[in-house]
PATILO-680420 format. One line per 10 residues: number of its first residue (from 1); for each residue x, z, y of N, C-alpha, C. Coordinates in Angstrom, 1 decimal, decimal comma, m for minus. Example, Ala and Ser with C-alpha at 12.3 -4.5 7.8 and 13.67 -1.06 7.14 Angstrom:
BEGIN
1 = 13,2 7,8 m5,7 12,3 7,8 m4,5 13,2 7,8 m3,3; 12,8 7,1 m2,2 13,7 7,1 m1,1 12,9 7,9 0,0
***
This chain:
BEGIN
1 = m5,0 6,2 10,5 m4,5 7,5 9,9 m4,1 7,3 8,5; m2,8 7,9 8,2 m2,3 7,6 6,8 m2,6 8,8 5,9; m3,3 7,9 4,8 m4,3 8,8 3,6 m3,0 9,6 3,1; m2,4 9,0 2,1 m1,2 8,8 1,0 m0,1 7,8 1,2; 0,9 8,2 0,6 1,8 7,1 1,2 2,9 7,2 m1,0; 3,2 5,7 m1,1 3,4 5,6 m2,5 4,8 5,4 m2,3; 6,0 6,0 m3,2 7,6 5,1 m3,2 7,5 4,4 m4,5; 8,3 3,3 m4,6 8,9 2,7 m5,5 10,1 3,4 m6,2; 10,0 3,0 m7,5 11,4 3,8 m8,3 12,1 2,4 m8,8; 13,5 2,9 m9,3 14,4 2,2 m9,7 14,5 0,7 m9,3
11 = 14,1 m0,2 m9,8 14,2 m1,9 m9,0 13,7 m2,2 m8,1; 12,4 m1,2 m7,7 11,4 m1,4 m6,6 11,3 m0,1 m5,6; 13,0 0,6 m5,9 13,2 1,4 m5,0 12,3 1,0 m2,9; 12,9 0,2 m3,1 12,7 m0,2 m1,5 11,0 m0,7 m0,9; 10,5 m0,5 m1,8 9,0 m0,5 m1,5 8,8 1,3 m1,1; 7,8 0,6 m0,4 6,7 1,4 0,4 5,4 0,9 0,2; 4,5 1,9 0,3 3,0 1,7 0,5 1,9 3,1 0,9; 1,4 2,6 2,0 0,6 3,7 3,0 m1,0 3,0 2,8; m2,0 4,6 2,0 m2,7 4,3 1,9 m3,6 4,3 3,5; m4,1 4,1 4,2 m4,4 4,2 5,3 m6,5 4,2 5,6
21 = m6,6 4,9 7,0 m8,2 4,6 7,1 m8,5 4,5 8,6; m9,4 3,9 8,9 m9,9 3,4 10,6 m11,1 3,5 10,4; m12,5 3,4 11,7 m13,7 3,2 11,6 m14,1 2,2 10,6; m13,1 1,5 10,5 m13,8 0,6 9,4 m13,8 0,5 7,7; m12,9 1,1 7,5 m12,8 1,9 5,9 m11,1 1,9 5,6; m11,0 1,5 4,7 m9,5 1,8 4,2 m8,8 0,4 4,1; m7,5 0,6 4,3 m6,7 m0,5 4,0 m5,2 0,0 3,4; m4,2 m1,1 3,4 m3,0 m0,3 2,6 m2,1 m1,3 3,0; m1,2 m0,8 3,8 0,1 m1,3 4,6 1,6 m0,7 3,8; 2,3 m2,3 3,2 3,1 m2,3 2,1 4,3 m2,6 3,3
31 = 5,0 m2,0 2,7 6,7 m2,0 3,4 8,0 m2,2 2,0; 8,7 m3,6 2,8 10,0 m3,7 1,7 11,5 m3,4 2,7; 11,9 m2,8 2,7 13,4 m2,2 3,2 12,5 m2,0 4,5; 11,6 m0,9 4,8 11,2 m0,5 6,0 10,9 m1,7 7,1; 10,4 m2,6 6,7 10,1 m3,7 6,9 8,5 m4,2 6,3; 7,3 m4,4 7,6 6,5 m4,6 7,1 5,8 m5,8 6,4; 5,6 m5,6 5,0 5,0 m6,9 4,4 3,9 m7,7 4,6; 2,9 m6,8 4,7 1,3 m6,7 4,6 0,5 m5,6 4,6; m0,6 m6,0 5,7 m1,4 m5,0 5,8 m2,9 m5,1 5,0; m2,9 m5,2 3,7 m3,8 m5,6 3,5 m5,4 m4,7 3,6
41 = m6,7 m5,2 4,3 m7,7 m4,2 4,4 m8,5 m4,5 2,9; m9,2 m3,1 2,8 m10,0 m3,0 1,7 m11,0 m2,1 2,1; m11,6 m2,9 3,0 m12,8 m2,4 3,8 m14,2 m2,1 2,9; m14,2 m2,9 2,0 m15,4 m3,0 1,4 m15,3 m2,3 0,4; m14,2 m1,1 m0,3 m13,5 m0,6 m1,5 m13,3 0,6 m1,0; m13,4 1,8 m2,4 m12,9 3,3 m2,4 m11,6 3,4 m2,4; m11,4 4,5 m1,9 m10,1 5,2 m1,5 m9,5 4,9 m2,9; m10,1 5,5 m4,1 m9,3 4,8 m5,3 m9,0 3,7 m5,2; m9,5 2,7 m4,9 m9,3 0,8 m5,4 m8,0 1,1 m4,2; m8,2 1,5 m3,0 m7,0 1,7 m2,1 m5,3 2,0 m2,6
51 = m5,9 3,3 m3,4 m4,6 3,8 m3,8 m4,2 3,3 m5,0; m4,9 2,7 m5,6 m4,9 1,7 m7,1 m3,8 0,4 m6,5; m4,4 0,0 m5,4 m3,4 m0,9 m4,6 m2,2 m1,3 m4,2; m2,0 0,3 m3,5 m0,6 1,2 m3,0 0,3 1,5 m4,3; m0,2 1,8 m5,5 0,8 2,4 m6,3 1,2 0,9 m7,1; 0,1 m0,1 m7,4 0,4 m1,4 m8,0 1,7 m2,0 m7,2; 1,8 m2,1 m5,8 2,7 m2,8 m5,1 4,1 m1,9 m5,6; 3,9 m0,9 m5,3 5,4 m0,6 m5,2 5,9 m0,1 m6,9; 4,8 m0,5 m7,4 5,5 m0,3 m9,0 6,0 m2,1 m9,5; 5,5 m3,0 m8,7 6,0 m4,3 m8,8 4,8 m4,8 m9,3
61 = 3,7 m4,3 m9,5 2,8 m5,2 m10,5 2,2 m6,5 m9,6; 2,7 m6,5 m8,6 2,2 m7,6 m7,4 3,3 m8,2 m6,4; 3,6 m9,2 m5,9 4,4 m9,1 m4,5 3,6 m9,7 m3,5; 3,8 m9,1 m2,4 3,3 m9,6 m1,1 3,9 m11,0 m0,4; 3,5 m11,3 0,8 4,4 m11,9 1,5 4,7 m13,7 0,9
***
């Protein structure tokens, strides 16, 4: 189930990131041109550290892949 979902602006237009949750806690599934990068889980972390995650990717402070 998708929590929040983050866009990228200007350079990092083409990112995506879906904060997401399952029986097992939360994770955050990053997309570059609608194309999936990584799903990474953050099972053991709050919905914050989740969305802390989602907004780092697609603002560039990280890359995947």
């Amino acid at each position: 189930m998708i929590i929040s979902t983050y866009w990228g602006e200007g350079e990092y237009k083409d990112r995506i990131a879906h904060v997401c949750k399952n029986e097992e806690g939360f994770y955050v599934t990053m997309y570059l041109q609608d194309g999936l990068v990584e799903k990474r889980p953050l099972y053991e972390h709050s919905e914050r550290y989740a969305e802390d995650c989602a907004e780092n990717y697609v603002m560039g402070i990280f890359d995947c892949g």
